[in-house]
C-alpha positions as CSV (number, residue, x, y, z in Angstrom):
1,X,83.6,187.8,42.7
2,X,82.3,185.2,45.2
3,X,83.4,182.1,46.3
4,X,83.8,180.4,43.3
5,X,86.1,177.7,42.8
6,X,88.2,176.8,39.9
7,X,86.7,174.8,37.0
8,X,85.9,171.3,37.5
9,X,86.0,171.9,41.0
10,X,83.2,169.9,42.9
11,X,80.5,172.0,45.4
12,X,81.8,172.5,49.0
13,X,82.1,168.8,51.0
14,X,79.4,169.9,53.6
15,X,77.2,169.4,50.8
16,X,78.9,166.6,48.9
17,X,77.2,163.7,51.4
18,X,75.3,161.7,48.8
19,X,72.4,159.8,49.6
20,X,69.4,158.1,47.8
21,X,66.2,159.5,47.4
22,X,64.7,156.4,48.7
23,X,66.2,157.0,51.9
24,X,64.9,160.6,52.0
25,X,61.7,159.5,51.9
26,X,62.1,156.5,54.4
27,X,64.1,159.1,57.0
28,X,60.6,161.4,56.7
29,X,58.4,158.6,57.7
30,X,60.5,157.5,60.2
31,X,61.0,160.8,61.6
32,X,57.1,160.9,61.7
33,X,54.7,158.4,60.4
34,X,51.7,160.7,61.6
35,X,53.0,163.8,59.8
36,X,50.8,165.0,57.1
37,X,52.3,164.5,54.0
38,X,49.5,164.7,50.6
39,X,46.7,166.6,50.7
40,X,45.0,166.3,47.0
41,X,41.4,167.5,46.1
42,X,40.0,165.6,43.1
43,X,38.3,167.8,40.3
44,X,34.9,167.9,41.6
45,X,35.4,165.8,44.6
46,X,36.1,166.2,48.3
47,X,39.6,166.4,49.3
48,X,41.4,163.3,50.7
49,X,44.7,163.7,52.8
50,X,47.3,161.0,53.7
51,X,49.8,160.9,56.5
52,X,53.8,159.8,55.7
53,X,53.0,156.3,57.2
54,X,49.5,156.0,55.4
55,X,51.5,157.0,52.0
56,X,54.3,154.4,52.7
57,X,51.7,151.9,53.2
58,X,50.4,152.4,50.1
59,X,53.8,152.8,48.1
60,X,54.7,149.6,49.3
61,X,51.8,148.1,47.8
62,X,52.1,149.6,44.7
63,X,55.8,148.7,44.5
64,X,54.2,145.1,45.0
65,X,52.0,145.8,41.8
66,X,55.1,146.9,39.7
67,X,57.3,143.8,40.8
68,X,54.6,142.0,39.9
69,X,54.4,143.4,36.4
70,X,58.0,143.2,35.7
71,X,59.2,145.8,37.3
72,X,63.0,145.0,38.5
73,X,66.2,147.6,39.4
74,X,67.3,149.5,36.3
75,X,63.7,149.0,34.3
76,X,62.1,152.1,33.4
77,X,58.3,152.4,34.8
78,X,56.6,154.8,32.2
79,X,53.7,157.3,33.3
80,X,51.6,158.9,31.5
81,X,49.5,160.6,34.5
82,X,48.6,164.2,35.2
83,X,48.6,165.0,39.0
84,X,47.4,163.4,41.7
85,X,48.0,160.7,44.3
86,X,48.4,158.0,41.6
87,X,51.6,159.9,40.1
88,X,53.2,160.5,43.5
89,X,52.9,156.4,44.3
90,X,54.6,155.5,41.6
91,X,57.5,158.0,41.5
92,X,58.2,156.8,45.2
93,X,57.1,153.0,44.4
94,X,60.1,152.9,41.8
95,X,62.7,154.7,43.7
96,X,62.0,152.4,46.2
97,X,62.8,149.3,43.9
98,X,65.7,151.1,42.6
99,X,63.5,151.5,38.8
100,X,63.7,154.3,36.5
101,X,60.6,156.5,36.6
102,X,59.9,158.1,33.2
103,X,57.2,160.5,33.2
104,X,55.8,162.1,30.1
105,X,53.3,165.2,29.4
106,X,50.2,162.8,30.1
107,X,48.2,164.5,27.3
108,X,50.7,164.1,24.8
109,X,50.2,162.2,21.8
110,X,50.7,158.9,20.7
111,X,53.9,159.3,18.2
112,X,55.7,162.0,21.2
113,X,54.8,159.2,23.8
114,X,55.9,156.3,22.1
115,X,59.4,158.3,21.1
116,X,59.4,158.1,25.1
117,X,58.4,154.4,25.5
118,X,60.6,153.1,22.5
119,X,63.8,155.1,23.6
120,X,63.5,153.6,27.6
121,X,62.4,150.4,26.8
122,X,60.0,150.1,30.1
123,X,58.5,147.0,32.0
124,X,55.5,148.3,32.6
125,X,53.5,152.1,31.2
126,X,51.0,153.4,33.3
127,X,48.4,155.9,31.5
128,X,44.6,157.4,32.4
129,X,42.1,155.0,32.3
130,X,40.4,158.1,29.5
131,X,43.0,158.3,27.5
132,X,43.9,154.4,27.4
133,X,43.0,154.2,23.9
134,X,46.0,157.1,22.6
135,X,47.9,155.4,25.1
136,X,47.3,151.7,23.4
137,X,48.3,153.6,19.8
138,X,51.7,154.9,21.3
139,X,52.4,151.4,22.3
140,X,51.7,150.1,18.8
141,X,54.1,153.1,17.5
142,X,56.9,151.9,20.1
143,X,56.7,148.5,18.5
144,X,56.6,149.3,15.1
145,X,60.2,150.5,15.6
146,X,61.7,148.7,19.0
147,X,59.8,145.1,18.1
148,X,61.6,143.7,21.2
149,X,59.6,145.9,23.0
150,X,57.3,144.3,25.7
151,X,55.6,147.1,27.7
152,X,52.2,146.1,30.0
153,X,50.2,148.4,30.2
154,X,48.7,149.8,33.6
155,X,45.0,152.1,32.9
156,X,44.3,153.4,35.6
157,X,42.0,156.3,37.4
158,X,44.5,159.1,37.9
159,X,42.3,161.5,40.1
160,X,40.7,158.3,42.6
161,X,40.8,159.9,45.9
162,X,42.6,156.6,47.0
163,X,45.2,154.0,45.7
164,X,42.8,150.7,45.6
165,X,42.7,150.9,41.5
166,X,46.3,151.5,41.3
167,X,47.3,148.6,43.9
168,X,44.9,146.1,42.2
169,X,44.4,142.6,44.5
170,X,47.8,141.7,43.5
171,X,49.5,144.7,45.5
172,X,46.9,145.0,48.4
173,X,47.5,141.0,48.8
174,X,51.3,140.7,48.3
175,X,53.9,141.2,50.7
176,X,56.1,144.6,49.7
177,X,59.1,143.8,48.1
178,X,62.4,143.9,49.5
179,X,63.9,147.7,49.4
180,X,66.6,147.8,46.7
181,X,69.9,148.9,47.4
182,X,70.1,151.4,45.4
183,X,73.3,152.9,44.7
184,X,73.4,156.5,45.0
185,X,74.4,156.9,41.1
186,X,71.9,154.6,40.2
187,X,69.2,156.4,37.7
188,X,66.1,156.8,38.9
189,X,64.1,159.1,36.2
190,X,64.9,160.0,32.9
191,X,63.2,163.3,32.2
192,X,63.0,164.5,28.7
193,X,63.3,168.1,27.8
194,X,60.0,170.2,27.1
195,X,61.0,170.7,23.6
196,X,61.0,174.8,23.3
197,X,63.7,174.5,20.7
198,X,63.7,170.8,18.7
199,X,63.0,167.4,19.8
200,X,63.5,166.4,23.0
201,X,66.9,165.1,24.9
202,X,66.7,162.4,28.2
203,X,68.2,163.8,31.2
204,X,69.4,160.7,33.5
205,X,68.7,161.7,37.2
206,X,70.1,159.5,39.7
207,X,68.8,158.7,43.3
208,X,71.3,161.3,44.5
209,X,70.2,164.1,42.7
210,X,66.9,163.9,44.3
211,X,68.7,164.2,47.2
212,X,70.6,167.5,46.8
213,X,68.2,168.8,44.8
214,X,65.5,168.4,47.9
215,X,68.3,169.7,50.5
216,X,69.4,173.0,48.4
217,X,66.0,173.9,47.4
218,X,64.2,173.2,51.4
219,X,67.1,175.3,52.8
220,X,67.4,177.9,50.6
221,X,63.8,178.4,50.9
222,X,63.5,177.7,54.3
223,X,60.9,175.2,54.7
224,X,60.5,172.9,57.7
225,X,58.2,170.1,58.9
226,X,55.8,172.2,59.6
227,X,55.3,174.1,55.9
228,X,52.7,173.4,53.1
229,X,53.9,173.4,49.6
230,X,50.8,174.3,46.9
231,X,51.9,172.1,44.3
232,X,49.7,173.3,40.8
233,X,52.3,173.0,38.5
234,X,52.1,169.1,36.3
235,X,54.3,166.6,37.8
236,X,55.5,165.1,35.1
237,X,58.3,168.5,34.9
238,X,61.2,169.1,36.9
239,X,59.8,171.9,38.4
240,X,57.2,170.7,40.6
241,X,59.5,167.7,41.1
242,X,62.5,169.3,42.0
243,X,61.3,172.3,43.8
244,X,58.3,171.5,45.7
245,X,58.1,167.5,46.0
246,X,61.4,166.5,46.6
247,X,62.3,169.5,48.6
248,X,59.0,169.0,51.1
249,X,60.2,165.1,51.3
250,X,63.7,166.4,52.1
251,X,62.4,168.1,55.1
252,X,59.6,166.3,56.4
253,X,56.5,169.0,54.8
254,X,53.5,168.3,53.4
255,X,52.3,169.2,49.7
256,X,48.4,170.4,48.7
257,X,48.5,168.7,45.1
258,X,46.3,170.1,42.6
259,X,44.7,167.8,39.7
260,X,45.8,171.3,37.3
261,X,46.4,174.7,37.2
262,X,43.3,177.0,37.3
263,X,44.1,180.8,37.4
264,X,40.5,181.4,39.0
265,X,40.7,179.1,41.3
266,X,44.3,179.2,42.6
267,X,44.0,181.8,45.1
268,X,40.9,179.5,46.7
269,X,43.1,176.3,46.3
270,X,45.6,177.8,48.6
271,X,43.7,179.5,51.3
272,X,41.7,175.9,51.6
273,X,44.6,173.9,51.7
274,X,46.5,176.1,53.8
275,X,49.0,176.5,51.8
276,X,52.6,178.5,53.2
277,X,54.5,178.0,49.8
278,X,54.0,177.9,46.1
279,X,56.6,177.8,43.1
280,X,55.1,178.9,39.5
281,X,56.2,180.6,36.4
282,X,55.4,184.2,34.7
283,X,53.0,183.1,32.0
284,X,50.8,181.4,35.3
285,X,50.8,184.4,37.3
286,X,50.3,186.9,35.2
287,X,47.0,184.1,34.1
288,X,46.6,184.8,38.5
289,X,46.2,188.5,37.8
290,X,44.3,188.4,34.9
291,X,41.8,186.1,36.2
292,X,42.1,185.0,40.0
293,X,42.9,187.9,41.5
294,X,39.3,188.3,43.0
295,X,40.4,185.3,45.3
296,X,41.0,185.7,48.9
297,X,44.3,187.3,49.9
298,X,47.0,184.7,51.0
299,X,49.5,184.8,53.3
300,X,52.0,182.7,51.8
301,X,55.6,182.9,53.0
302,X,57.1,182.2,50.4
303,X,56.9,182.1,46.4
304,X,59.3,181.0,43.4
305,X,58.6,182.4,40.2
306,X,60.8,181.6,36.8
307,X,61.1,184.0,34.0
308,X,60.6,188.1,34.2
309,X,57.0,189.9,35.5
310,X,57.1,193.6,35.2
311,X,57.2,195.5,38.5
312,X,53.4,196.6,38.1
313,X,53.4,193.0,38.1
314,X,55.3,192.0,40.9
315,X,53.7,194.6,43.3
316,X,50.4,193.7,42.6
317,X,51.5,189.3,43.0
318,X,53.4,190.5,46.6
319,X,49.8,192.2,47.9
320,X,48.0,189.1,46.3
321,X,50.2,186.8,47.9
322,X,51.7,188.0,51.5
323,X,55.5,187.9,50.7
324,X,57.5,189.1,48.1
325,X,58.1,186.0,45.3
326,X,61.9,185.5,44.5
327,X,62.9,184.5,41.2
328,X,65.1,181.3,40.6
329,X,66.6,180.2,37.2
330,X,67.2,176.4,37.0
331,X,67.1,173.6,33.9
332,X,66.6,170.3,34.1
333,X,70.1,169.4,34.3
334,X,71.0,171.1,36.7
335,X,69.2,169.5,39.2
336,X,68.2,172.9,42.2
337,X,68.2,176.0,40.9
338,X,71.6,177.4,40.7
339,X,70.0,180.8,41.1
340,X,68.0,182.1,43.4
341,X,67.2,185.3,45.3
342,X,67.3,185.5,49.0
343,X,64.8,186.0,51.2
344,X,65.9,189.4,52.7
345,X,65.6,191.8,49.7
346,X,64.8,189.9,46.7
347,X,65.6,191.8,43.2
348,X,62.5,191.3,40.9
349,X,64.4,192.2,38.0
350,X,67.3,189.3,38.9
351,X,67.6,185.5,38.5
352,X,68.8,185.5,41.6
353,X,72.4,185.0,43.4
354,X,74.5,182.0,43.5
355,X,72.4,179.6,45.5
356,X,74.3,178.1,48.4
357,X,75.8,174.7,47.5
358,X,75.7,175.2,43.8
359,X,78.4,176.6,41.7
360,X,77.7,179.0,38.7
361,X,79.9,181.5,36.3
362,X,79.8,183.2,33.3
363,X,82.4,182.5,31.0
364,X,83.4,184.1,27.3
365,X,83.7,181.8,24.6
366,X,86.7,180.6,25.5
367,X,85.9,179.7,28.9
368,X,87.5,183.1,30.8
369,X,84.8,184.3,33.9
370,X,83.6,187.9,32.3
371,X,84.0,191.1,34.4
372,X,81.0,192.2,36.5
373,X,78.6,193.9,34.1
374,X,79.6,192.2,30.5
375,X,77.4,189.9,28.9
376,X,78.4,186.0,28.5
377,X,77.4,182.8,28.6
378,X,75.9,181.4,32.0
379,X,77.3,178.1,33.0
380,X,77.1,175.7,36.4
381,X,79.7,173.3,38.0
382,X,79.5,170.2,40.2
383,X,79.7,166.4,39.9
384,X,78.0,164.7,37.4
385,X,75.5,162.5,39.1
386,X,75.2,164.2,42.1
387,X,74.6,167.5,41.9
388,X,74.3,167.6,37.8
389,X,72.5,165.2,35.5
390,X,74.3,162.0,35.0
391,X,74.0,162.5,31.2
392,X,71.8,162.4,28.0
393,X,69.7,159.2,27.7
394,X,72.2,157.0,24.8
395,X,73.6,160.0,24.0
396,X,77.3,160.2,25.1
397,X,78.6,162.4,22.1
398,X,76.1,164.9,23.2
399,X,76.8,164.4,27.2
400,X,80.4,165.6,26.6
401,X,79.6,168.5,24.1
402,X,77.5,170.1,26.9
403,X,80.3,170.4,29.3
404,X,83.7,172.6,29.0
405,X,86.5,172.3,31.2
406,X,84.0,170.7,34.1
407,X,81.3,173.3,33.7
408,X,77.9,172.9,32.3
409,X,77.2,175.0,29.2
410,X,74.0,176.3,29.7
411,X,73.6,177.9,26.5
412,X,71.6,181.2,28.9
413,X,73.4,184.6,28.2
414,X,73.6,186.6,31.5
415,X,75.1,189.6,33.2
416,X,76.1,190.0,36.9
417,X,76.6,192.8,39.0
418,X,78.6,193.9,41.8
419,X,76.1,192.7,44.3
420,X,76.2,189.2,42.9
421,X,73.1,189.7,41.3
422,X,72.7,187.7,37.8
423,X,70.3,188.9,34.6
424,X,69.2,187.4,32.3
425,X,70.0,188.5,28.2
426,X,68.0,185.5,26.4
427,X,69.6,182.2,24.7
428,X,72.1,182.2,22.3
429,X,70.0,181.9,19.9
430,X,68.0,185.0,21.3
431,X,71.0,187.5,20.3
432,X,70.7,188.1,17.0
433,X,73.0,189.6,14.6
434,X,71.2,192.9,12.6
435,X,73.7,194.2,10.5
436,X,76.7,193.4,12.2
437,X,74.8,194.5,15.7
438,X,74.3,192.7,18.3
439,X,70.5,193.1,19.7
440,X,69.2,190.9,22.7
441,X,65.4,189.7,21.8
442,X,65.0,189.3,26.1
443,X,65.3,193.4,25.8
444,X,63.1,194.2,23.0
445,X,60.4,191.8,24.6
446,X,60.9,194.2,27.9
447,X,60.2,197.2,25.6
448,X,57.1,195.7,24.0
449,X,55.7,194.1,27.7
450,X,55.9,197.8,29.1
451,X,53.6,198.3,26.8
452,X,50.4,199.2,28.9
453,X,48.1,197.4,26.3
454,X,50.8,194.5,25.9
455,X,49.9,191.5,28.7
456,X,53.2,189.5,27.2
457,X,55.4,189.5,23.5
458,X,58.1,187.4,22.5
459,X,60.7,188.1,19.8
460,X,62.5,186.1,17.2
461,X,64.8,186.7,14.5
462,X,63.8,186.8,11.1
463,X,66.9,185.8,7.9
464,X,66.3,189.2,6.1
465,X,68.6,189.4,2.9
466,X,70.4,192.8,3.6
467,X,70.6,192.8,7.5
468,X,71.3,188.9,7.8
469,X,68.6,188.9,10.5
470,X,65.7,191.4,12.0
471,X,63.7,191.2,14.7
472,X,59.8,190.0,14.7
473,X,57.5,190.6,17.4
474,X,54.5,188.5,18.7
475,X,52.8,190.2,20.8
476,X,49.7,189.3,23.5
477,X,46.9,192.2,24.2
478,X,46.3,193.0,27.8
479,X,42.0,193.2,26.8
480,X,41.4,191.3,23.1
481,X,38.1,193.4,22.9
482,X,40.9,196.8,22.7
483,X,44.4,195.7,21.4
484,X,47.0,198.0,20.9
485,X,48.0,198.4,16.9
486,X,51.3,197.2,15.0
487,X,51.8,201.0,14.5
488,X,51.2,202.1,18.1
489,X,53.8,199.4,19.3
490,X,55.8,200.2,16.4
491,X,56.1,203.6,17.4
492,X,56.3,202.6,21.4
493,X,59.4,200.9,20.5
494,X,61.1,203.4,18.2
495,X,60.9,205.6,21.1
496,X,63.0,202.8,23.1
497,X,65.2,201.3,21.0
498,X,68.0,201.6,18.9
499,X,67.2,201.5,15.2
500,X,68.7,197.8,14.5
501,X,66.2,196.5,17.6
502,X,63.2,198.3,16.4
503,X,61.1,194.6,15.5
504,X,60.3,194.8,11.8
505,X,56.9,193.1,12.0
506,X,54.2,192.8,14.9
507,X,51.8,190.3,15.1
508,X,48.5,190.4,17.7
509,X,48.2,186.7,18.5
510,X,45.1,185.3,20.9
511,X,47.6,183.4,22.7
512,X,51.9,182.3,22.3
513,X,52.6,179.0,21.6
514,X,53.5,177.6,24.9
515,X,55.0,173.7,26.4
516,X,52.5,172.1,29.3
517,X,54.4,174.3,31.7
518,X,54.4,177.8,29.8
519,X,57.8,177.5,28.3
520,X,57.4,179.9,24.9
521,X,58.2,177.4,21.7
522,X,60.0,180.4,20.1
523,X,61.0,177.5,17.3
524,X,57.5,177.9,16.3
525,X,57.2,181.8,16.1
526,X,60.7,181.6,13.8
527,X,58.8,178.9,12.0
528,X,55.8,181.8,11.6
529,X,58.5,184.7,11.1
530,X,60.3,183.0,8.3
531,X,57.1,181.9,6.4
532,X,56.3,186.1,6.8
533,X,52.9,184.9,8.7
């Protein structure tokens, strides 16, 4: 095995120098105001570009606008906003007054926003001047059950090329607030889950794990000042925060936001905005090959993916793209991505290897580390706070459930090989139980995507009164106008699989339920299974 220390021991002390995010971001602009720092093309508009120091200018004065709302150390600042320069001020704006940024999906509705706004209790919300009126509802919802409640609200024009609306007179007039000293512990987001299995939990990041988070993921992909990270992914997830933002502010790079993500056009977006870097999940690039693979060919340098593409897949993305994409498996806990594969030889199939500075295992039920090759549950070490969450928003009870003997249960069943590689075998609630035999829903959906008229499936279990459980297919046609039939999938998969994995009912769907950032809400296929629909 590698170098993995005993349970509950921290990550090695060359990475165990916490500082806060706010003085990442300072260090970059310091290091060099002129750098380029946010290039963003409004939808329909011309592009606009900022410099570090221009930026800075203009978070101070939008910190100005937020103290002046309300906004003190330890208040949450909620956001409703979908990408663009507007988000980006605010995220910095707060970190800077030591506040707690909350952002939420900003074209979620009023009773999932106000579950947000009642449970963080903010000084000021901050929402689309378009959507201000769904925003005004969740407001009235958060006060119908938190009366104490006193939130301002902030509309404001999301996509503006510049940050006069956002600053108002108030922040273009007033001197910028004192920096806070924030501690490195301090919270500065809450991020609340996407949801792909029940409601949503608050994951407390603090200043530092902005920090490590930007260092592990700029080194282990090997950015530098001089790299541009295509940012199309929505802000308000820990993806696009955690491995492109805070790992170009880490080292100094610049980021080529997008207002959303457009298959056809992504290849363009990147090739105008020079992009060298991108980070993106399955469902989005096989969308790429579907749609935008017409688009000029890049010459990226680098690529994160999350979540399996087949190897027709991944040949055709490396062509498309200039370098070969290495896959990473992260959660929002956990701050980087504990897993990631190198940059010399990266296994498609893999999750990756145990990223430098983060600690990860696979443990039985009983917390013993498996042998190479078994199957067991994936879990991640480290201090809480610094290079873990802090904890579940009011939720101690839960907090201390997660962890076992100092690791992180991740609830991800995996496999590793000799080489250190890791694989993924689905969720524990992805292994179901046919007749006594274990079958992995991750391996029937590989059977059924092999499929050359399948462009995705996804697989649930099914309560079945003889077998306890089966497994139920949903499956995605590669061309609608020519889908494949239940009975030639069927038969596909009978030629693949053991009898008790052999799904007992396929569905053609247009489409798989999906979160903003293409999570699968398999809650809602088992919904569909158990109904028999």
């Amino acid at each position: 095995m590698s170098d993995r220390p005993p349970p509950g021991i921290a990550a090695p002390a060359r990475w165990l120098e916490p500082v806060t995010f706010a003085a990442v971001w300072d260090r970059s602009v310091e290091r060099d105001p002129g750098a380029l720092f946010l290039r963003y093309a409004p939808p329909g508009g011309t592009f606009a570009e900022w410099s570090y120091g221009d930026f800075d200018r203009g978070v101070d004065a939008v910190a100005a606008r937020l103290r002046a709302a309300g906004v003190r150390p330890g208040r949450a600042v909620h956001m409703a906003l979908a990408n663009g320069p507007a988000f980006v001020a605010v995220w910095l704006a707060a970190a800077r007054l030591g506040a707690v940024m909350v952002p939420s999906d900003p074209f979620g509705r009023a009773p999932e926003l106000a579950g947000h706004i009642s449970r963080t209790n903010p000084a000021v919300g901050l929402c689309a001047a378009d959507r201000a009126e769904e925003y005004r509802l969740a407001l009235a919802k958060a006060t119908e059950s938190e009366p104490a409640l006193a939130t301002d609200a902030i509309a404001v024009d999301e996509h503006a090329p510049d940050l006069d609306g956002l600053t108002g007179e108030v922040g273009r007039s007033a001197a910028a607030p004192r920096r806070a000293d924030s501690g490195v512990r301090d919270t500065a987001a809450v991020m609340f889950t996407s949801g792909t299995t029940g409601r949503p939990k608050g994951v407390a990041v603090t200043q530092a794990n902005y920090a490590f988070c930007g260092k592990v993921m700029a080194e282990r992909a090997g950015f530098d000042a001089d790299s541009r990270l295509l940012v199309v992914l929505p802000l308000f997830h820990g993806n696009a925060q955690y491995y492109s933002f805070a790992a170009a502010v880490w080292c100094g790079a610049a980021v080529v936001l997008a207002p959303r993500f457009s298959a056809s056009g992504f290849c363009a977006e990147a090739a105008a905005g020079e992009a060298t870097a991108a980070s993106l999940f399955a469902a989005p690039l096989r969308m790429i090959l579907a749609r935008g693979a017409a688009g000029p060919k890049l010459r990226l340098s680098h690529c994160w993916y999350a979540q399996n593409v087949s190897d027709e897949q991944y040949g055709q993305l490396a062509e498309l793209f200039g370098c070969r994409p290495r896959q990473l498996w992260g959660m929002t806990e956990t701050l980087p991505a504990p897993l990631t594969n190198p940059a010399a030889d990266p296994v498609p199939s893999s999750m990756g290897q145990q990223t430098p500075g983060c600690l990860v295992d696979i443990q039985d039920a009983a917390g013993r580390s498996v042998p190479d090759g078994e199957v067991g549950e994936l879990v991640v070490g480290g201090e809480r706070g610094v290079t873990l969450f802090a904890g579940y928003l009011d939720d101690p009870a839960t907090t201390e459930a997660s962890f076992r003997g100092g690791w992180l249960l991740t609830g991800d069943r995996a496999r590793r090989d000799a080489a250190d590689h890791y694989y993924f075998d689905g969720r524990r609630g992805e292994v179901l139980k046919v007749a006594g035999e274990n079958v992995s829903a991750v391996a029937v959906e590989a059977v059924l995507a092999a499929h050359p008229g399948v462009l995705e499936a996804a697989v649930v279990g099914r309560p079945d009164p003889i077998r306890d459980e089966v497994p139920v297919g949903f499956v995605v046609a590669r061309d609608p106008a020519r889908p494949p039939s239940p009975a030639e999938l069927l038969a596909w998969c009978e030629a693949r699989l053991g009898k008790a994995a052999v799904p007992r009912r396929l569905t053609l769907l247009d489409e798989l339920p999906r979160t903003s950032v293409g999570k699968i809400r398999k809650f809602l296929l088992s919904a569909r299974a158990s109904a028999g629909s």
